[in-house]
Legacy VTK file of the C-alpha trace (Angstrom):
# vtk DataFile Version 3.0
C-alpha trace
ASCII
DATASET POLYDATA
POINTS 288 float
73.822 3.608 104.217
71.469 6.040 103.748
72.280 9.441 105.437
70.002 11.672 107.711
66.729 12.942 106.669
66.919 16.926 106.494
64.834 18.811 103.651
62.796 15.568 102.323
61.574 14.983 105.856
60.846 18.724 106.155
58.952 18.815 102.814
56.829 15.168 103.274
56.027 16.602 107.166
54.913 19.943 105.221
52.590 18.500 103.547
50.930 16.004 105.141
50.319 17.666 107.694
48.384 20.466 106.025
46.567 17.934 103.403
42.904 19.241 103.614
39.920 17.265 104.864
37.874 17.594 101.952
37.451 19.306 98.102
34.406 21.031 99.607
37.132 23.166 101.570
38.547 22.038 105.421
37.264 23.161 108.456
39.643 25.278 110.920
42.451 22.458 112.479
44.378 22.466 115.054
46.918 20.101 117.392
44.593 20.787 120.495
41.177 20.086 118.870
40.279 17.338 121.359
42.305 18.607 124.197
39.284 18.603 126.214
36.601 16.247 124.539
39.436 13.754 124.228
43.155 14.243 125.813
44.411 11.372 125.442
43.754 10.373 121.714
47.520 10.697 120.566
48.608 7.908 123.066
45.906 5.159 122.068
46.380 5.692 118.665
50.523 5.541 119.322
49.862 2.808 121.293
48.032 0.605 119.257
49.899 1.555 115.896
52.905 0.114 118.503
51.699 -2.886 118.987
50.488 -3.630 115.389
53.778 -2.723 113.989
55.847 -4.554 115.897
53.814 -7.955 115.019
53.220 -7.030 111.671
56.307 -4.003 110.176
54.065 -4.078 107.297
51.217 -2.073 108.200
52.965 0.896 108.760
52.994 1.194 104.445
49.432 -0.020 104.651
48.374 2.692 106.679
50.608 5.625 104.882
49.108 4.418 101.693
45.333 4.188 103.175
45.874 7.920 104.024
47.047 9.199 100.800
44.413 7.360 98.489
41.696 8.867 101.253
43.749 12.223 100.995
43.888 11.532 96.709
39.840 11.271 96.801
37.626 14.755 97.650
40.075 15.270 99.910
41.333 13.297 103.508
37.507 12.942 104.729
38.124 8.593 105.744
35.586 7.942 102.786
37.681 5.251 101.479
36.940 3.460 105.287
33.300 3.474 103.850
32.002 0.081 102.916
29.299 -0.590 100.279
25.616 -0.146 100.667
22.233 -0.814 98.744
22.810 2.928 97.858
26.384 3.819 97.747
29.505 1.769 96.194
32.637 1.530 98.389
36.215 3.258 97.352
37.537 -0.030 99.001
35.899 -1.987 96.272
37.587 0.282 93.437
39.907 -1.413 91.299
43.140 -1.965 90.211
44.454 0.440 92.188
42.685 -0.297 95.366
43.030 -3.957 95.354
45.904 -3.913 97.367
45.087 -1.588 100.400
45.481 -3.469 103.725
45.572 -1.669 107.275
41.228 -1.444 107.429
41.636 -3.699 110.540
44.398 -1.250 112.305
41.962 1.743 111.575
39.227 -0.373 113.245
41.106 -1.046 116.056
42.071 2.156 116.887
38.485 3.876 116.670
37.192 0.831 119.195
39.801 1.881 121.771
39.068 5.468 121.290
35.117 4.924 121.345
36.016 3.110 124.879
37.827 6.251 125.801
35.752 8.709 124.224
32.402 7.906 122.747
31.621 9.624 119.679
34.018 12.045 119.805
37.125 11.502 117.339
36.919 11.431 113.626
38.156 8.209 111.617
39.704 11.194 109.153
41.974 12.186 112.371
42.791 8.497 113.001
43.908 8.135 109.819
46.246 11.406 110.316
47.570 10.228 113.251
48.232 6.569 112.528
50.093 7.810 109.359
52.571 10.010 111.573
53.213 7.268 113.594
53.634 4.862 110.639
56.411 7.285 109.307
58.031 8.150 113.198
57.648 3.976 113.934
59.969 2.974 111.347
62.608 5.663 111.763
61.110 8.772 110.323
60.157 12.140 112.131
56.909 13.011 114.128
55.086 16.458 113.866
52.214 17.841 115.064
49.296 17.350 113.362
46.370 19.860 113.377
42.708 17.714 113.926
39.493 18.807 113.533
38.804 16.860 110.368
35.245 15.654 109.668
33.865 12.130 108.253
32.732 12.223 104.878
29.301 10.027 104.508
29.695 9.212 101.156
32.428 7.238 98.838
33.166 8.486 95.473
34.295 4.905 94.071
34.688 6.555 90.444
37.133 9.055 91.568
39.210 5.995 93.261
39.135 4.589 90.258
40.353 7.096 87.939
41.511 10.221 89.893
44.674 8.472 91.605
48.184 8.795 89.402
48.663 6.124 87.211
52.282 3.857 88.614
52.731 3.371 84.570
52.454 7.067 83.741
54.988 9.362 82.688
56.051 12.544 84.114
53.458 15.307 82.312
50.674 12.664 83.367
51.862 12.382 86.860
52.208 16.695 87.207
48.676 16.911 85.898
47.085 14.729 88.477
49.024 16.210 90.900
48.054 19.499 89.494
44.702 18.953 89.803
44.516 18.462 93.379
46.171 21.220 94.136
49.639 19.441 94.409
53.245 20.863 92.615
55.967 19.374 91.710
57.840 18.967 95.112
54.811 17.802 96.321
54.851 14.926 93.826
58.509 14.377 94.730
57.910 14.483 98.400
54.818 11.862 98.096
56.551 9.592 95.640
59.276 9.406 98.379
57.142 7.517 100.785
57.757 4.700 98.425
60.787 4.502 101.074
59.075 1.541 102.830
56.389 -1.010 101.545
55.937 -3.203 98.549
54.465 -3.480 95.378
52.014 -6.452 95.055
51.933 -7.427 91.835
54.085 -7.734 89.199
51.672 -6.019 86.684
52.686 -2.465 88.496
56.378 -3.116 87.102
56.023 -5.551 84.442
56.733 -2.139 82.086
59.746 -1.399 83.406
61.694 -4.999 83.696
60.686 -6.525 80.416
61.959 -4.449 78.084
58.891 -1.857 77.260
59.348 2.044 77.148
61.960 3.209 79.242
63.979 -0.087 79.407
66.911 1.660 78.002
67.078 3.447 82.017
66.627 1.024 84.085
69.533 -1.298 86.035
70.120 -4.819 84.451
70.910 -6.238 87.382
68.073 -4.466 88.856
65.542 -5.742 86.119
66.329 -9.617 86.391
65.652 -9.639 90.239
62.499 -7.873 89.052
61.608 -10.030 86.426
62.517 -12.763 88.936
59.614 -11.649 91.226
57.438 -11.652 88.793
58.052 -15.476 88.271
58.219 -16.564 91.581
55.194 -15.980 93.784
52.861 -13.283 93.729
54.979 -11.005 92.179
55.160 -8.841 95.452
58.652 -6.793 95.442
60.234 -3.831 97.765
60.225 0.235 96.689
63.362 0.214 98.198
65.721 -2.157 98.181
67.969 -1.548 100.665
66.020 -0.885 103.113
62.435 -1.706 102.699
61.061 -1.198 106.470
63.291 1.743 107.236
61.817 5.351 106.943
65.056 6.956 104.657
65.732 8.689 101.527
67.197 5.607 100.051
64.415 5.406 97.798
65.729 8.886 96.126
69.084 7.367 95.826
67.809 4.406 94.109
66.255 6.550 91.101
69.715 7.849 90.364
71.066 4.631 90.452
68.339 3.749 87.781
66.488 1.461 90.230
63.337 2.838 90.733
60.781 0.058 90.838
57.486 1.634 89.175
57.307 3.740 86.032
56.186 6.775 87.649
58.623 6.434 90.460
61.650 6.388 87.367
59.855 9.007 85.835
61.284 11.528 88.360
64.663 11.023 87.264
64.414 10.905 83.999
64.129 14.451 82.278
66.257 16.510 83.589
64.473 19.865 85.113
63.518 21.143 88.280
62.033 17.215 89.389
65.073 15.795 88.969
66.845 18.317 91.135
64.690 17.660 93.423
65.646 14.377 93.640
69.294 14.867 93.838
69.132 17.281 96.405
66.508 14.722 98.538
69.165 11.736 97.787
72.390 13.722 99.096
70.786 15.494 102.064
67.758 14.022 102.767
LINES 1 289
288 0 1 2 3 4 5 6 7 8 9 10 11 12 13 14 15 16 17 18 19 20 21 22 23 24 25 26 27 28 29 30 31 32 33 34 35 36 37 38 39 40 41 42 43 44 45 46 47 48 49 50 51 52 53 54 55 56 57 58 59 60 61 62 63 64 65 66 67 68 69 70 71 72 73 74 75 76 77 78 79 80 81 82 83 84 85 86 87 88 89 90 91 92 93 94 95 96 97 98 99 100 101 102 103 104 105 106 107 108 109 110 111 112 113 114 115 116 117 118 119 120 121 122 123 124 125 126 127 128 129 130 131 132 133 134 135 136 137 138 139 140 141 142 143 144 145 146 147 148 149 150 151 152 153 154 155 156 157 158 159 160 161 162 163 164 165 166 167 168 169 170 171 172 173 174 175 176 177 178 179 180 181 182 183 184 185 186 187 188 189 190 191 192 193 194 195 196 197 198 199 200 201 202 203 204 205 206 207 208 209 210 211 212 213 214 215 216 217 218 219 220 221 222 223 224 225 226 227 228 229 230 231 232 233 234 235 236 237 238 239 240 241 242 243 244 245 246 247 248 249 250 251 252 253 254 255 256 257 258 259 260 261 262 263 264 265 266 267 268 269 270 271 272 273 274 275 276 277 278 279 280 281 282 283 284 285 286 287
C-alpha cells in the first residue's frame, strides 16, 4: 500500500499551481480574481468535474494531461481547446502525441455552466486550472489554491505540439533539456512525471521499447514486461502507469520505478542513472 503523500504532493501542488499562462509572460494571478465578477466558479467547476468522474474515473487523467500539454505549449493559455480554422491549424489535431487527449467534452461542459452563471467572464485557461486540481483532489490527492486571472490565447501553435512536448521514448539528458527549456528543473520533471500515478497509456507503440527487448531491456521487470507485451497483443494496446493502483492519486508510481516497472522509457529513465533524479525518486517513493 502506498503510504501518505508528503513532499511529492508539496512539490506537484508547487508547481502547478504557479505554471504561467503564457511564454509572452503571465499576467498578475490570484485565488480571488473572480470573487466579484464570478463567486461561485470553484463550485460549478467542482461540481461538474464530480459528476463526470464518478461516471467516467477516467477523465480525471484526461483532464491532468489536457492541462499539462496546454501548460507544455507557449505556456497554460487553453490554446490546445482551439479547433482548426481556414487560417489556423488546431494543437488538438497534432500528432502522435496528441492523438490520445480526451476530456474536450468535460472542458465544454464546464464553460456552458459557467457562461449560465456568468456570461463572459471566466477564462477556459482557469477552467482548465481548476478542473486539474480537482482531477488530482477527486481521486485521493490534495487541493490548493489556485491563483486565476489567466487569459485565452487566440491562436494554436500546432508545430510546437508537435515537437516541443518530451518525447515518452527519450532518455534522461533529452527529457532535462525539454524541461530546461521551458523553464522547468529537474524536480520539476520528477514531480510532473509523477502524475503518471493515475491514467493509461493508449497504445502499445509508447512502450513497445521497453517490453521487447530494445535499449534498456536489461532494467526492466520480466514479469513486468510479459504483461506488457501481453497488452500489446490483446486489444488496443491500452495499459496502466501504475499498476497498483491506476485511479488512485499516490506515489505508487515512484515506487514502481525502483521496482524496475516503470511503463514508458522516459518514466524508467528517472531511475536509471544514479544522481540527484534518482534521489528524487527515492525520497518521493518512501515519503511521498
Amino acid at each position: 500500500m502506498a503510504v501518505p503523500i508528503k513532499p511529492y504532493m508539496a512539490s506537484l501542488v508547487l508547481l502547478l499551481a504557479v505554471l504561467p499562462s503564457s511564454t509572452d509572460g503571465s499576467p498578475e494571478l490570484s485565488a480571488t480574481y473572480y470573487k466579484k465578477t464570478c463567486p461561485n466558479v470553484q463550485n460549478v467547476v467542482r461540481t461538474v468535474m464530480a459528476h463526470r468522474v464518478a461516471s467516467e474515473p477516467r477523465m480525471s487523467p484526461a483532464i491532468l494531461r489536457l492541462f499539462f500539454h496546454d501548460c507544455f505549449v507557449n505556456g497554460c493559455d487553453a490554446s490546445l481547446l482551439l479547433d482548426r480554422t481556414d487560417d489556423m491549424e488546431s494543437e488538438k489535431d497534432a500528432v502522435p502525441t496528441n492523438v490520445s487527449l480526451d476530456g474536450f467534452d468535460v472542458i465544454d461542459e464546464i464553460k456552458s455552466a459557467l457562461e449560465h452563471n456568468c456570461p463572459a467572464t471566466v477564462s477556459c485557461a482557469d477552467i482548465l486550472a481548476l478542473a486539474s486540481r480537482d482531477a488530482v483532489a477527486l481521486l485521493g490527492g490534495p487541493s490548493w489554491s489556485v491563483p486565476l486571472g489567466r487569459k485565452d490565447s487566440l491562436y494554436a501553435n500546432k508545430d510546437a505540439a508537435e515537437n516541443d512536448l518530451p518525447n515518452p521514448h527519450g532518455d534522461l539528458g533529452e527529457l532535462l533539456k525539454s524541461f530546461e527549456e521551458h523553464g522547468l528543473d529537474a524536480r520539476d520533471l520528477t514531480a510532473l512525471s509523477g502524475a503518471h500515478t493515475i491514467g493509461k497509456a493508449h497504445s502499445c507503440e509508447n512502450y513497445r521499447d521497453r517490453v521487447y527487448g530494445g535499449e534498456g531491456a536489461n532494467i526492466i521487470d520480466p514479469s513486468f514486461a510479459e504483461r506488457r507485451r501481453q497488452s500489446c497483443v490483446e486489444g488496443s494496446g491500452e495499459a496502466p502507469f501504475d499498476e497498483e493502483t491506476p485511479m488512485v492519486f499516490d506515489n505508487s508510481y515512484f515506487q514502481d520505478l525502483i521496482a524496475r516497472r516503470g511503463l514508458l522509457t522516459s518514466d524508467q529513465e528517472l531511475f536509471t542513472h544514479g544522481g540527484p533524479v534518482s534521489d528524487l525518486v527515492e525520497m518521493y517513493a518512501m515519503h511521498g
